[in-house]
C-alpha positions, -999 to 999 in steps of 0.1 A, spaced: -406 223 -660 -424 211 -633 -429 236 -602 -446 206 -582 -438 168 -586 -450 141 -569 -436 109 -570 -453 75 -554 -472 93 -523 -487 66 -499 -505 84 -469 -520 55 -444 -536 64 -412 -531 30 -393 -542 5 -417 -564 25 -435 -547 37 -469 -562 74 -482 -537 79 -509 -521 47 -525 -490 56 -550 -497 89 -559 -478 106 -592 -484 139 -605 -467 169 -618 -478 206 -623 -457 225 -644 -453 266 -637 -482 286 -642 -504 256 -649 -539 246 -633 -541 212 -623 -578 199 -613 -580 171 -587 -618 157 -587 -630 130 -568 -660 115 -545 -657 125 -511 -629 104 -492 -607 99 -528 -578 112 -513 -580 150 -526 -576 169 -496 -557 143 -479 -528 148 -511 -531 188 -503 -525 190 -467 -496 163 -476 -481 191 -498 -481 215 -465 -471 191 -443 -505 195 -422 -514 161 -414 -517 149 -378 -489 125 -364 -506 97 -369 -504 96 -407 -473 75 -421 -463 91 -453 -436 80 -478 -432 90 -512 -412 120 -527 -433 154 -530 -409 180 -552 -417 216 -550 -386 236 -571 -365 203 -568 -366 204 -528 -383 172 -513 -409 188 -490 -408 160 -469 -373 159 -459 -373 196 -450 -364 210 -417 -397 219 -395 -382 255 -400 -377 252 -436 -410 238 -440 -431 267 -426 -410 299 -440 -424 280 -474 -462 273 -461 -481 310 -468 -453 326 -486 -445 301 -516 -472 276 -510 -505 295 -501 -542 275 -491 -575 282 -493 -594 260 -472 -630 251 -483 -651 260 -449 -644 303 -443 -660 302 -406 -639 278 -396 -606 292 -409 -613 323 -399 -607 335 -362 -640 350 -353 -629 374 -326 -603 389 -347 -608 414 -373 -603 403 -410 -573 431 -419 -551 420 -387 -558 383 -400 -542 392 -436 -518 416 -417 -503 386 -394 -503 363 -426 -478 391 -442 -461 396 -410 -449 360 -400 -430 360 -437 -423 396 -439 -405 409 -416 -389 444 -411 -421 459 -429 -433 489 -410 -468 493 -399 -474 513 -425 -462 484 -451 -482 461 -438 -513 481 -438 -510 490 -474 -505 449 -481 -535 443 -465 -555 468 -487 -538 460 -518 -547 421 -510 -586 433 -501 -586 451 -536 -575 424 -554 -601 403 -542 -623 432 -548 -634 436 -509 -658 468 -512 -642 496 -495 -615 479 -475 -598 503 -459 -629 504 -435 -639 468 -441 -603 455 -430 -616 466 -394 -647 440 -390 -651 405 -379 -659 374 -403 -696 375 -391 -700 412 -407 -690 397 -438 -713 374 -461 -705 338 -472 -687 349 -505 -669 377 -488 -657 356 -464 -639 335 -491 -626 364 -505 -608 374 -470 -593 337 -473 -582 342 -505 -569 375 -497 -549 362 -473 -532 334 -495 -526 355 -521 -509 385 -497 -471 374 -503 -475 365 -536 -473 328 -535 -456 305 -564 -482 277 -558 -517 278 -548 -540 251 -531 -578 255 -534 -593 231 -516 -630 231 -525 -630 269 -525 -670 273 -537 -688 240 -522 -705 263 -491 -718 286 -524 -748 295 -541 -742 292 -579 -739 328 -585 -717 335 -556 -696 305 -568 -691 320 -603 -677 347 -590 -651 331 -568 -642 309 -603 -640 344 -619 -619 361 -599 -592 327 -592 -592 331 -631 -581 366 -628 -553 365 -597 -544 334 -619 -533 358 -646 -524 383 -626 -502 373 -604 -487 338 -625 -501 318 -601 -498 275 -602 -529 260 -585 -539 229 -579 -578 231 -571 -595 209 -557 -635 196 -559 -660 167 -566 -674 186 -591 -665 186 -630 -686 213 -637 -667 237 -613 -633 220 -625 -640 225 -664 -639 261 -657 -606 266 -642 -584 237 -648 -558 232 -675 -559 193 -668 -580 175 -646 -566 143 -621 -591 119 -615 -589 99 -579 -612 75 -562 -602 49 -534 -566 68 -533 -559 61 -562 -549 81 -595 -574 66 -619 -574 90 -649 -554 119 -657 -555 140 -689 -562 177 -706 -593 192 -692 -606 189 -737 -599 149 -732 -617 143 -700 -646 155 -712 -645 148 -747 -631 113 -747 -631 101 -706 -614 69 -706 -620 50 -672 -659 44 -658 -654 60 -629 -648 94 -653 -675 88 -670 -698 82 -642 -687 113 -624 -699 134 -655 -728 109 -665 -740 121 -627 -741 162 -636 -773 169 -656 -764 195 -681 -787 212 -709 -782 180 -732 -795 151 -707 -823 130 -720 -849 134 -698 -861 99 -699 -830 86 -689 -817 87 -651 -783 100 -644 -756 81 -634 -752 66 -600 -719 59 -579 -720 25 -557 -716 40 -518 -705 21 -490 -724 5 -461 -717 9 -431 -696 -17 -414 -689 -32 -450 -657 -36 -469 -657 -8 -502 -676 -27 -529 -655 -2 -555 -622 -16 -544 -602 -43 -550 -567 -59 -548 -558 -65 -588 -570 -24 -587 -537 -16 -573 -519 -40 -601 -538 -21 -629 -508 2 -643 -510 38 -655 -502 42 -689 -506 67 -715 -531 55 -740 -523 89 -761 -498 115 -755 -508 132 -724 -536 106 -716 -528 85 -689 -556 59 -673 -555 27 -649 -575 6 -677 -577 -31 -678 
């Protein structure tokens, strides 16, 4: 059963379209991965979910989460869900984080606003159990200092501490490791893989990168232009990757196999001023359709 469904999201910022038609599901407990260049439509769809997207977006479209239409909540409704059910960890940690306030009263407030009646007490040991789990060295003295005491992949952790704090059904990564060095980003991928089990977490995660995606993802959503262009099992996108935009996006990631001799793959940009050379009308009029059970591409 699906925890999150979303059916036919447009989001339009004037007359500028970022997501165009937008269907997915994510069924409980599942890992969906959303890739795509910069300006797809990835991080437009996730703040979307949380209702976080300045007045002048016009969205229509249908977005599920256990059967309730997020977007005819209440403004009330909508925020006892955002941080308790529907947790997000945003891709930049120094900008998400208050400076001036010390990481432990950051997670504390998070665990506050949907808990209350806890004691101080309470609280406190929330914090420290959400520092552990992230495994924040010695964080019953740590929760005391400011983001700037911490290093880069600390720092993540303190976000993800405080998205996983009350325990949330659904989790949002939104480019969680792109400010990372490699080994610092495995580590992050490790430990989402852990809380994942852990805690029975959904996620949808979030990234341009395949690589990252492959090693956390259950299935893999592949957008460009707004658009939904390929959508399969995380074995089928990169065994058998349907639409060229797929297999542009891992014909551009050199891995231990790539002929030398041969340049990677390159993805058209677009010029200032200029139209999007990628895009077209009769792209729009392309349907969807499952090629093979579970395999769904916009294919001509």
């Amino acid at each position: 059963m699906a925890l999150l469904r979303i059916d036919d999201l447009t989001v339009s910022f004037g007359s500028v379209a970022a997501v165009r038609g937008l269907s997915l599901e994510i069924a409980e407990g599942e890992s969906l991965g959303l890739v795509g260049e910069s300006g797809s439509g990835k991080s437009v769809t996730s703040l979307a979910i949380l209702r976080l997207l300045e007045e002048s977006a016009t969205v229509t479209g249908r977005i599920e989460f256990e059967g309730r239409d997020l977007l005819a909540l209440a403004p009330e409704a909508m925020r006892s869900l955002r941080g308790r059910a529907i947790a997000m960890i945003f891709q930049e940690p120094m900008t998400a984080l208050n400076p001036v306030m010390p990481v432990g009263e950051q997670i504390a407030e998070a665990v506050r606003e949907h808990q209350r009646g806890l004691s101080r007490r309470q609280v406190r040991e929330q914090v420290l159990d959400a520092m552990t789990a992230v495994a924040l060295p010695d964080p019953a003295h740590r929760c005391g200092d400011y983001p700037h005491q911490f290093s880069g992949g600390q720092r993540q952790r303190v976000l993800i501490a405080m998205a996983i704090a009350n325990r949330p059904r659904l989790l949002i990564a939104d480019e969680p490791t792109t400010a990372l060095d490699v080994t610092v980003q495995a580590q992050i991928l490790d430990l989402l893989r852990n809380l994942r089990e852990r805690f029975g977490l959904t996620m949808l995660f979030i990234s341009h990168d395949l690589a990252v995606v492959s090693q956390v993802a259950d299935r893999v959503a592949v957008m460009r232009h707004g658009l939904l262009l390929e959508e399969a099992s995380r074995q089928a996108i990169f065994r058998e990757p349907l639409h060229p935009y797929t297999r542009s996006l891992l014909g551009a990631v050199p891995t231990m196999r790539t002929e030398l001799d041969r340049p990677l793959a390159t993805l058209q940009g677009i010029e200032r001023g200029q139209s999007d050379p990628g895009f077209t009308a009769d792209m729009l009029s392309l349907p969807l359709r499952e090629v093979s059970p579970g395999h769904r591409a916009r294919l001509k």
